[in-house]
C-alpha positions in Angstrom: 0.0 0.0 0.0 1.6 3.3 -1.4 0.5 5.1 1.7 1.2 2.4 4.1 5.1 2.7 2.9 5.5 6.1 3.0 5.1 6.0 6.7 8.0 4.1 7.5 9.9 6.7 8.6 7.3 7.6 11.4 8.1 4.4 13.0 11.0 4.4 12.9 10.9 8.1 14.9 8.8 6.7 17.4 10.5 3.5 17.9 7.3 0.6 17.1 7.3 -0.8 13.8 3.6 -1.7 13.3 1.8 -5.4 12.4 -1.2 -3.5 10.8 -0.2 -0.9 9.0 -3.5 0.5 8.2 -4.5 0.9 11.6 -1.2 3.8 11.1 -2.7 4.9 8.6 -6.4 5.1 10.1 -4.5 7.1 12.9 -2.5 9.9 10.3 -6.2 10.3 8.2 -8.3 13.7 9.2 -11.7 13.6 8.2 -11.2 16.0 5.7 -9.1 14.2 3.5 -11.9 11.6 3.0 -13.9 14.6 1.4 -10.9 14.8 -1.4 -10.5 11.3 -1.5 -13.2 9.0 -2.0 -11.2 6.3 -2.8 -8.9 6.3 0.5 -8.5 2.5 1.9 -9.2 3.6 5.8 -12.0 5.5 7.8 -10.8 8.9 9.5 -9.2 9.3 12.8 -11.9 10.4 15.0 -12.8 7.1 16.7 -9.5 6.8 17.3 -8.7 10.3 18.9 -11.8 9.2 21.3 -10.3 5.6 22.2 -6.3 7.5 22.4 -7.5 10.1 24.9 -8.7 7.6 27.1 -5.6 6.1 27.4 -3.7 8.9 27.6 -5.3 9.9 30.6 -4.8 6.4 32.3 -1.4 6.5 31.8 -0.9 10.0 32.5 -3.1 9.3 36.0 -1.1 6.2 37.0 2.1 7.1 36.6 1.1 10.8 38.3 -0.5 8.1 40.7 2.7 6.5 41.6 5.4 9.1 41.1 3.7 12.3 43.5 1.9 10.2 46.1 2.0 13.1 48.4 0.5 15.5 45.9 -3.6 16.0 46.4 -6.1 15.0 43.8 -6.5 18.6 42.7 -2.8 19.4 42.1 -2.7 15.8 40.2 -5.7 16.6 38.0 -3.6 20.1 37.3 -0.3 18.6 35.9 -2.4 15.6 33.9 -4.1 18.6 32.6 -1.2 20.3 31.4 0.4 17.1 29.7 -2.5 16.4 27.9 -4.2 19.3 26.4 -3.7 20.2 22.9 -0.9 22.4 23.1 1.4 20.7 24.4 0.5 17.2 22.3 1.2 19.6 19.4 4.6 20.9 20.5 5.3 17.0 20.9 4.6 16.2 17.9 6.5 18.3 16.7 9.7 16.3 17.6 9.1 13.9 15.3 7.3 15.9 12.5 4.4 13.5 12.7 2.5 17.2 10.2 4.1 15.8 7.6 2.9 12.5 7.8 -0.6 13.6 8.4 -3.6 13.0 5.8 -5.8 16.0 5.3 -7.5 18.6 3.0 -5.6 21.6 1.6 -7.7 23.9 3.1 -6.9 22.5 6.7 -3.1 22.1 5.8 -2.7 25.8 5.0 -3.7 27.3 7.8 -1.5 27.0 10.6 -4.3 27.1 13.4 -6.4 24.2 11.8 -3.0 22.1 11.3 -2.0 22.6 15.0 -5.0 21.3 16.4 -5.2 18.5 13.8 -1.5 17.3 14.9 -3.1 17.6 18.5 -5.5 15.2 17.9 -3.4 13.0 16.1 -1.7 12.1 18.7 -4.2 10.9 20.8 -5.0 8.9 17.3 -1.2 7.3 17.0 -2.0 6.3 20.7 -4.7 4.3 20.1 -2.7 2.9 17.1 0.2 1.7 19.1 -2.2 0.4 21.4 -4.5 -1.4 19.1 -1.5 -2.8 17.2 0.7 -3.6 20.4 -0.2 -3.5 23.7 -0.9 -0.7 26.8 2.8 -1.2 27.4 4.0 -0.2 23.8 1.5 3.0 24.2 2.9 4.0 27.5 6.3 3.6 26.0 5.4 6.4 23.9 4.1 8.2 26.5 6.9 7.8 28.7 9.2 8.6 26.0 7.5 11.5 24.8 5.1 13.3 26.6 5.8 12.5 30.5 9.4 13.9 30.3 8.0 17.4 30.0 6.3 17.1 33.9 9.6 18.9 35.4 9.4 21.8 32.9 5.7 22.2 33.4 5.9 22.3 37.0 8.6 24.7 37.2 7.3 27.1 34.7 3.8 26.7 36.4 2.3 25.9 33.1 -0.4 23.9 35.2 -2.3 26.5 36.6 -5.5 27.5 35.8 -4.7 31.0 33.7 -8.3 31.9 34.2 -8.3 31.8 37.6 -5.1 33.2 38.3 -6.1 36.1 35.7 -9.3 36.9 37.5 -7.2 36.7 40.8 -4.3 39.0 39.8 -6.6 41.9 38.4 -9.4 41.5 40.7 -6.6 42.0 43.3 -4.2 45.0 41.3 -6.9 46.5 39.2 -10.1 46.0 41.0 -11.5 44.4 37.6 -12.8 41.3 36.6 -11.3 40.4 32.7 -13.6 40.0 30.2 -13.8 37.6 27.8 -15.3 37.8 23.6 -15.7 35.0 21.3 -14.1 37.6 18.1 -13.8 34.0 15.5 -14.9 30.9 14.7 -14.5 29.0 11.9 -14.4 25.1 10.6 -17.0 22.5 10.7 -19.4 21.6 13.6 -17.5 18.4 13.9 -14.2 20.0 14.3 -14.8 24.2 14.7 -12.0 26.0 16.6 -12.8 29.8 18.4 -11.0 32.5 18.6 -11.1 34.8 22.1 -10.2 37.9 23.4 -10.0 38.8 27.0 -10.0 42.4 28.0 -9.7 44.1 31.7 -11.2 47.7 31.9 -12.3 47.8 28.5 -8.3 47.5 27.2 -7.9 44.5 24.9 -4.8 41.9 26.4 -4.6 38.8 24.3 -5.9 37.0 22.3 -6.4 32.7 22.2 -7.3 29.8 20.0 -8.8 26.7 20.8 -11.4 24.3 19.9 -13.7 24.7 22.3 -14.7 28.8 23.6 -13.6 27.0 27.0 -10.4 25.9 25.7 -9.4 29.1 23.7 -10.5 31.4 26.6 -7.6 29.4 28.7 -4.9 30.5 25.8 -6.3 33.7 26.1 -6.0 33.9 30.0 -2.3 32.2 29.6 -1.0 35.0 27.1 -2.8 37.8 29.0 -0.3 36.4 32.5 2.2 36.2 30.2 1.5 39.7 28.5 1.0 41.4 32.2 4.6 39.4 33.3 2.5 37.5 35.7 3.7 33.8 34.7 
């Protein structure tokens, strides 16, 4: 299979060489490709996003579980947070270019936006690949390999705290004002629409955040606005 083949070098970057390649190739294929190419051998991803992020987040829990077993439930939910929101998945897929590999329309792979949040959710897709094809173990060797090394850096740079609530905190305490936030975008399909926000404080826009939910991008906007006000 043409396609099959040309993702060879994906495995070998992330160390599994698969039994099934199309369940790879299920993993790589956004939904919007399918509209392009009728013809293409496998379904999209999105089944597989849904099964990935599940365990993701078991891995993620356990090992938080086991490693911090004097850390409360609230402070564990935090850093799982932070490993596995879309941002970050993106900037870890970046270390083995797994956009190039990736299956989707034009219109999605020319704007930047779109193809972050696709490479996001591809992730979560390989995940479920590497499961389906191997085991739980050869998925948490991913994760352990890729993802959970960046727990350090995120607790030192305090990227697990809630920028909404440390926003609203911070002003309500300096500038006796609650930040506002404005849904100024949106674009994409129902299935997959991503928002664009802008939070304000005394009328004066800060930042500005995308995400694909309003709850999500209104978090990107609260974490640019700390780090536009030098407050994290």
């Amino acid at each position: 299979m043409e396609h099959a083949e040309s993702l060879e070098p994906l495995q070998e970057a992330i160390g599994y060489t698969f039994q099934d390649t199309t369940i790879l190739l299920e993993a790589v294929t956004h939904r919007s490709y399918l509209n392009e190419r009728s013809n293409h051998p496998v379904d999209h991803n999105e089944r597989m996003e849904f099964l990935g992020d599940a365990v993701l987040e078991l891995i993620v829990t356990e090992y938080l579980f086991h490693e911090y077993p004097d850390q409360p439930e609230g402070q564990l939910t935090n850093y799982r947070s932070a490993l596995v929101k879309g941002e970050h998945l993106a900037q870890v897929a970046e270390r083995f270019d797994l956009v190039s590999y990736l299956l989707m329309s034009r219109g999605e792979a020319s704007d930047p936006n779109s193809r972050a949040y696709i490479t996001a959710n591809a992730i979560e897709a390989l995940i479920a690949a590497l499961y389906l094809d191997g085991s739980l173990e050869v998925a948490r060797g991913f994760v352990e390999q890729f993802i959970l090394p960046d727990l350090p850096r995120i607790i030192e740079q305090k990227l697990f705290i809630d920028a909404k609530s440390m926003l609203q905190e911070t002003m309500q305490e300096e500038e006796q004002a609650t930040p506002v936030y404005e849904v100024t975008q949106e674009w994409g399909p129902d299935h997959d629409k991503r928002f664009e926000v802008t939070v304000s404080v005394s009328g004066e826009h800060i930042a500005t955040g995308v995400g694909g939910s309003k709850q999500k991008a209104e978090q990107e906007a609260a974490r640019h606005a700390l780090q536009v006000k030098d407050i994290a």
